[in-house]
C-alpha positions in Angstrom: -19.9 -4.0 -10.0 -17.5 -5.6 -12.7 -20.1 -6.5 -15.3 -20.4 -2.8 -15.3 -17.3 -1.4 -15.2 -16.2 -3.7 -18.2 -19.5 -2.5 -19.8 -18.1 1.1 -19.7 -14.1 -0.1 -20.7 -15.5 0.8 -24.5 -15.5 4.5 -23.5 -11.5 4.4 -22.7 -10.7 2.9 -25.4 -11.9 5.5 -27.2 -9.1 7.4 -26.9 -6.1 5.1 -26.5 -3.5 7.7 -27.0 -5.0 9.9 -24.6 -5.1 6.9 -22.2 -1.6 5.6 -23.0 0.0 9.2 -21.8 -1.6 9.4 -18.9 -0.3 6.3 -17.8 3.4 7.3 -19.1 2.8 10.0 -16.8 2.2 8.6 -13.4 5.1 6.0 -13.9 7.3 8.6 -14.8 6.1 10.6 -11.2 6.7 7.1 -9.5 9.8 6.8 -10.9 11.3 10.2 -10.1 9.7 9.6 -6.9 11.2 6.2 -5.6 14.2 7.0 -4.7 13.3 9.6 -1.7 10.2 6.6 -0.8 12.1 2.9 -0.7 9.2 0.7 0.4 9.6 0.9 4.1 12.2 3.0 4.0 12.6 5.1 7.5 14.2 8.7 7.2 18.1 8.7 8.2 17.0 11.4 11.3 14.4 8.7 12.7 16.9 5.5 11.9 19.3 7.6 14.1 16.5 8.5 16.7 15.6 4.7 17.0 18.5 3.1 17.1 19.3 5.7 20.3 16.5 5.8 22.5 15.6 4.0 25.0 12.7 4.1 27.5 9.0 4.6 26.6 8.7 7.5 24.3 5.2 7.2 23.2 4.3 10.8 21.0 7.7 10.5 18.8 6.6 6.8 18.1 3.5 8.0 17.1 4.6 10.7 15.0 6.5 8.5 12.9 4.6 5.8 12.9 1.8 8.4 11.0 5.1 9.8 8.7 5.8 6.2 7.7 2.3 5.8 6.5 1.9 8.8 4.7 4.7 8.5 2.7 4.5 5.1 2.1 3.1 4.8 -1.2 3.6 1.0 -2.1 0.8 1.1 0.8 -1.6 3.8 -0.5 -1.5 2.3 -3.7 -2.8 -1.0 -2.5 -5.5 0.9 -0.8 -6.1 3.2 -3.0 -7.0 -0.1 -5.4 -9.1 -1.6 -2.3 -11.5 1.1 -2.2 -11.4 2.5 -5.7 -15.1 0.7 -6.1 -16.1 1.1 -3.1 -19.0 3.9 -2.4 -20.6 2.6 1.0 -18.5 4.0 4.0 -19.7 0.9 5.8 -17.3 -1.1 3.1 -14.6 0.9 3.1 -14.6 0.7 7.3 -14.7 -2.9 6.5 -11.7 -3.2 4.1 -9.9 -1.0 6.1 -10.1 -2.7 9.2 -9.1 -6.1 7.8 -6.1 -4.5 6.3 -5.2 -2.7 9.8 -5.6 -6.0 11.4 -3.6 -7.6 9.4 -0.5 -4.8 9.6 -1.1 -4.5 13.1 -0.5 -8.3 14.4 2.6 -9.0 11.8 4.2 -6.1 12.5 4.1 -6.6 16.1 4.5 -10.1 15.8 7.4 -9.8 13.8 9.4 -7.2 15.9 9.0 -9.2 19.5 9.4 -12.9 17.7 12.2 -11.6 15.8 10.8 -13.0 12.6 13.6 -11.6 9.9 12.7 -11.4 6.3 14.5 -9.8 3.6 13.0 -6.8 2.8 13.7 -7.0 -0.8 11.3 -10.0 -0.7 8.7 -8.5 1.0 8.2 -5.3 -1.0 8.4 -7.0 -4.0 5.0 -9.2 -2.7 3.7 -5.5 -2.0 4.3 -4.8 -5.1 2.4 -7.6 -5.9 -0.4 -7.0 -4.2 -0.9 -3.7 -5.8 -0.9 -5.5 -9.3 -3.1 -7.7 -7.8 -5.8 -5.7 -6.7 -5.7 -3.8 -10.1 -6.0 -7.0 -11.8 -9.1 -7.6 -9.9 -10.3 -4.2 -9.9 -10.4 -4.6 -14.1 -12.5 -7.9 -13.4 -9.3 -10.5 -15.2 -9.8 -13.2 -12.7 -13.4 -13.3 -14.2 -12.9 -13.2 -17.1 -9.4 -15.7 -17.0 -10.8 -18.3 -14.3 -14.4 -17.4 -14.5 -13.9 -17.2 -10.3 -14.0 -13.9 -7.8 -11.4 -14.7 -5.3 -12.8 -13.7 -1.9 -11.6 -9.9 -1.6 -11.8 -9.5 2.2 -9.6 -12.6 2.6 -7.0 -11.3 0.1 -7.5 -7.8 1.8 -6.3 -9.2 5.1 -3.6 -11.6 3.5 -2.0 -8.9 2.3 -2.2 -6.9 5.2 -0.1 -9.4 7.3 2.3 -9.1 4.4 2.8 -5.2 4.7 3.5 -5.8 8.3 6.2 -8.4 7.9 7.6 -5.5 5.8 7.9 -2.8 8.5 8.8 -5.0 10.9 12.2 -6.4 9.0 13.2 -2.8 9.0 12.3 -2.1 12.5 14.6 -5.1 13.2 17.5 -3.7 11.2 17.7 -0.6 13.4 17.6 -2.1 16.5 15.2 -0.9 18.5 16.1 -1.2 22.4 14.3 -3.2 24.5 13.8 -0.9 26.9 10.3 0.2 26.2 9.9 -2.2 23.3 6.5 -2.8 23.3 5.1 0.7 24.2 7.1 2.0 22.1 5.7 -0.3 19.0 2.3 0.1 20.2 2.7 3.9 19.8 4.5 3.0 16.6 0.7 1.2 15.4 -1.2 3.9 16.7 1.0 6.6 14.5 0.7 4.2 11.5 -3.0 3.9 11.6 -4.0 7.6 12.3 -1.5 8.8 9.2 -3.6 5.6 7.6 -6.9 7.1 8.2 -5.4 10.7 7.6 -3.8 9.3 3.9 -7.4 7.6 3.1 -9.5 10.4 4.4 -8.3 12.6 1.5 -7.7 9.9 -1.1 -12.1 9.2 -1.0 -12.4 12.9 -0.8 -10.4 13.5 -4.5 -12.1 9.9 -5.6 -15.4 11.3 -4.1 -15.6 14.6 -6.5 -13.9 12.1 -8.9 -17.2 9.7 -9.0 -19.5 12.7 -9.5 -17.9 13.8 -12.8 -18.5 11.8 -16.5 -14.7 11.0 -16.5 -15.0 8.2 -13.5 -15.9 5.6 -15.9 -14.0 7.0 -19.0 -11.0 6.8 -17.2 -11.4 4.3 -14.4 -9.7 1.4 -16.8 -6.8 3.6 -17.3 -6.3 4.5 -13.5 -6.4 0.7 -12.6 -3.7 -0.1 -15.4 -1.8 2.8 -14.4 -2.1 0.8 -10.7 -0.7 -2.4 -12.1 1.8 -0.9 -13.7 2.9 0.8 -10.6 3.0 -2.6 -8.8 4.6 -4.2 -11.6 7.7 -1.4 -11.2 7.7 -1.9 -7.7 8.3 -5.8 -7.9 11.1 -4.8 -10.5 12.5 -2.5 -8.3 13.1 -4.8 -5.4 13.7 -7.8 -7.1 16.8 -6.5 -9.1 17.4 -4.9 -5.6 17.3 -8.3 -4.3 19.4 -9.8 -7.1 22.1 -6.7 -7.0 22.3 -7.1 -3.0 23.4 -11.1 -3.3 
């Protein structure tokens, strides 16, 4: 699948200034959207809800649990890089699954072991992962190491890593313990049906994507545009992290 996506990487560069823009473009749109979508970042109405109920609520746990995930970019960008080569459904259940696992048992592992991390830290490794999976989505580590890091292993690395992240903010609102772990549970669910709601329509737009000649004109550009995206987001939280000392 590399070998012939670098085969087609003559097609972009093609037209370089057309290619250059439209990666101006979505960093600019990231930009102007980061502020309103922190990594993790909970809403000030649901901090408030949180940190003042108590009990088992299940359906408002799940609700946000799902808003968390659809808003939560620094996530569907990672994704979005997992499957972006991806055309079996079979594959993508497979990727998918490994990353759910993976956010599933850090985030509730986290929350009841009250495993603290700075948040700062652990976006900024987000962000790494996005640049990450664009880096190997362009075929570097190939090319650089002449080596193919197992993907499924990274896939579910990283998805422990996103959970850590979720779960330091959880801890930060302090959630009552009364109905703690239903009320986490329910928080999972909600996080992996906005999840499979976010990535049902990103492989719809990639699927009418695929069928057209630009897929592989453009594919080179999308997956820079990606690392560039991750690269901003590591900058993000690490001055964050620096500013915050």
């Amino acid at each position: 699948m590399h070998s012939l996506f670098i085969s087609a990487l003559g097609a972009s560069a093609v037209r370089p200034h057309r290619s250059l823009a439209l990666v101006l473009l979505f960093m600019a749109l990231l930009v102007l959207g980061m502020p309103e979508a922190l990594a993790h970042a909970v809403a000030e109405g649901d901090k408030g809800f949180i940190q003042e109920s108590a009990g088992v609520m299940v359906m408002p746990f799940i609700y946000m649990g799902a808003k968390h995930m659809i808003t939560g970019y620094d996530h569907l960008l990672f994704l979005l890089g997992v499957i972006f080569f991806l055309y079996r459904l079979r594959d993508v259940a497979l990727y998918v699954s490994l990353f759910a696992v993976g956010h599933t048992v850090t985030l509730l592992f986290g929350v009841l072991a009250e495993i603290s991390i700075s948040a700062y830290v652990i976006d900024a490794i987000i962000g790494f992962s996005v640049v990450y999976k664009a880096l190997d989505n362009l075929g570097a580590f190939q090319r650089w190491f002449g080596y193919q890091p197992d993907t499924r292993t990274a896939t579910l690395i990283f998805g422990l890593l996103h959970g850590f992240g979720l779960a330091s903010k959880i801890q930060e609102y302090e959630i009552s313990a009364d109905g703690l772990i239903p009320n986490l549970l329910a928080f999972n669910v909600g996080v992996e049906i906005g999840q499979l709601l976010a990535l049902g329509s990103i492989l719809i737009l990639m699927g009418y994507w695929r069928r057209t000649a630009s897929f592989w004109r453009h594919a080179y550009t999308a997956n820079v545009a990606l690392m560039s995206a991750g690269f901003l987001l590591m900058g993000y939280q690490l001055t964050g992290l620096i500013v915050s000392q």
